[in-house]
C-alpha positions as CSV (number, residue, x, y, z in Angstrom):
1,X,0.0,0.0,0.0
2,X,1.4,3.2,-0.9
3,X,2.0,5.9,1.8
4,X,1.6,9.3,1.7
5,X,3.2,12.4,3.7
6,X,1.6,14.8,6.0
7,X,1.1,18.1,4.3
8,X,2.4,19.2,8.0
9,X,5.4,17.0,7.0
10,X,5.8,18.4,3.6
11,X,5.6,22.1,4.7
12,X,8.1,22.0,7.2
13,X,10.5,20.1,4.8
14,X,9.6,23.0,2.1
15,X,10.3,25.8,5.0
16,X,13.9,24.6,5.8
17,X,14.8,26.5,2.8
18,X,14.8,30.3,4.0
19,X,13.8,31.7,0.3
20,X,10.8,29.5,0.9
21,X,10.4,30.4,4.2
22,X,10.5,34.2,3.8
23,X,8.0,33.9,0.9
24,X,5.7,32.0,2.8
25,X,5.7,34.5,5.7
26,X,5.7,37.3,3.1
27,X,2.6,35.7,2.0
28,X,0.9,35.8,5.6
29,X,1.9,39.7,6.0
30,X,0.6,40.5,3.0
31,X,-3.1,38.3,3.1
32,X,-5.5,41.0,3.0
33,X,-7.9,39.8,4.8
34,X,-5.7,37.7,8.0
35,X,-7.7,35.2,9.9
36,X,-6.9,35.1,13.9
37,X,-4.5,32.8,14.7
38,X,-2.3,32.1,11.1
39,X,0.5,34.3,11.3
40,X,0.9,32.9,14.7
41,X,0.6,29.6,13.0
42,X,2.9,30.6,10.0
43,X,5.8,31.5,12.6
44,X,5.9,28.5,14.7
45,X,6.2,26.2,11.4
46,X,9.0,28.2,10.6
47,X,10.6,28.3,13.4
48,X,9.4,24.0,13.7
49,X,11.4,24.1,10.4
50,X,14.5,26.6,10.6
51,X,14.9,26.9,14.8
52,X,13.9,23.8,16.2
53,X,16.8,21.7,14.7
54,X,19.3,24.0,15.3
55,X,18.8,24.5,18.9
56,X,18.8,22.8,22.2
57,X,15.7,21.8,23.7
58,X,16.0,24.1,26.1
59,X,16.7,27.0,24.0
60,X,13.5,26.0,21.5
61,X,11.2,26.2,24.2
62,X,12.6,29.5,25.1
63,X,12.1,31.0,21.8
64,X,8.9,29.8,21.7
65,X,7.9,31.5,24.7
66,X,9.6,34.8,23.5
67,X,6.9,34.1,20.5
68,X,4.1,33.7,22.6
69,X,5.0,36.6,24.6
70,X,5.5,38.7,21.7
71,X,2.3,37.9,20.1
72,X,-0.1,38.7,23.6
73,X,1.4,41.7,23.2
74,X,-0.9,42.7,20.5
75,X,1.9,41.8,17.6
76,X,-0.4,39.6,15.3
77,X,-3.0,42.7,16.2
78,X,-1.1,44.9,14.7
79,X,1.4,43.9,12.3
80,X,-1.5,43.6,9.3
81,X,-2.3,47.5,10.6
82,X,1.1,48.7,10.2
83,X,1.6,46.4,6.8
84,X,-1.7,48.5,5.6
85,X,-0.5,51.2,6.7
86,X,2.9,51.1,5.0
87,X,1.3,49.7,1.3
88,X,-0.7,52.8,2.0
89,X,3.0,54.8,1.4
90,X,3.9,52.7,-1.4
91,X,6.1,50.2,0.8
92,X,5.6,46.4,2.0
93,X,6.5,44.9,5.1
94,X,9.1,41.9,3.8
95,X,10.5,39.3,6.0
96,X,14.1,38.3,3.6
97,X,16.9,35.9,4.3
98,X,19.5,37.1,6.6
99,X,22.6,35.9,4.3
100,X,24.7,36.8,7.3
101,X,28.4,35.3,6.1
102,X,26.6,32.9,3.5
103,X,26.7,35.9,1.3
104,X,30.0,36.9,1.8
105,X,31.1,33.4,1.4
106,X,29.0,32.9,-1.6
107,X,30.3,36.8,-3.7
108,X,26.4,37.6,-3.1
109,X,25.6,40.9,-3.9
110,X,23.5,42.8,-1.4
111,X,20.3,45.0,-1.5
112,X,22.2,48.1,-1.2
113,X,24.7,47.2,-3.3
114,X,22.3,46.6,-5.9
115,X,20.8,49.8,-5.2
116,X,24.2,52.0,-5.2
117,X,24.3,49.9,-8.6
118,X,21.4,51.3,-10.0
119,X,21.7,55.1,-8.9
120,X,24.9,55.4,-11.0
């Protein structure tokens, strides 16, 4: 009999990659009409997916705490606000890969650098 993954199984696979994973909390920020409860979903599968592994379990449990403490501070309340509030200026609240000394390993060229780039 053939078996079949959990879509829970599949997603945190997908999310190990942090291009994925930006994009699919990009995607969260950006719903325009949020439902209670999935951002707060969307940011403990990434962390299941990019945090969990790479910490101790003592550590995990503390960053999950600093994420439930962060959101009962009225964070998921108002991060679609202030995200409305900047499209409203012509900008968008991104969440992006910190490249961190990947990059420099890798001759990546930054943001800025692309911007410098493109002002002269």
């Amino acid at each position: 009999m053939p078996t079949s993954d959990s879509y829970q199984d599949y997603l945190i696979e997908a999310l190990k990659d942090k291009i994925h994973a930006a994009a699919y909390l990009t995607a969260h920020l950006e719903d325009e009409e949020p439902e209670a409860g999935l951002l707060e979903l969307a940011l403990s599968n990434v962390f299941e997916a990019l945090g969990k592994p790479n910490m101790s379990a003592e550590d995990a449990k503390l960053h999950l705490e600093k994420l439930d403490i962060l959101l009962s501070q009225n964070g998921s309340a108002t991060i679609y606000p202030l995200a409305s509030w900047l499209k409203a200026l012509g900008l968008k609240l991104m969440v992006a890969v910190d490249a961190g000394d990947e990059a420099e390993k890798a001759g990546a060229v930054s943001v800025v650098e692309l911007v410098e780039v493109a002002k002269a």
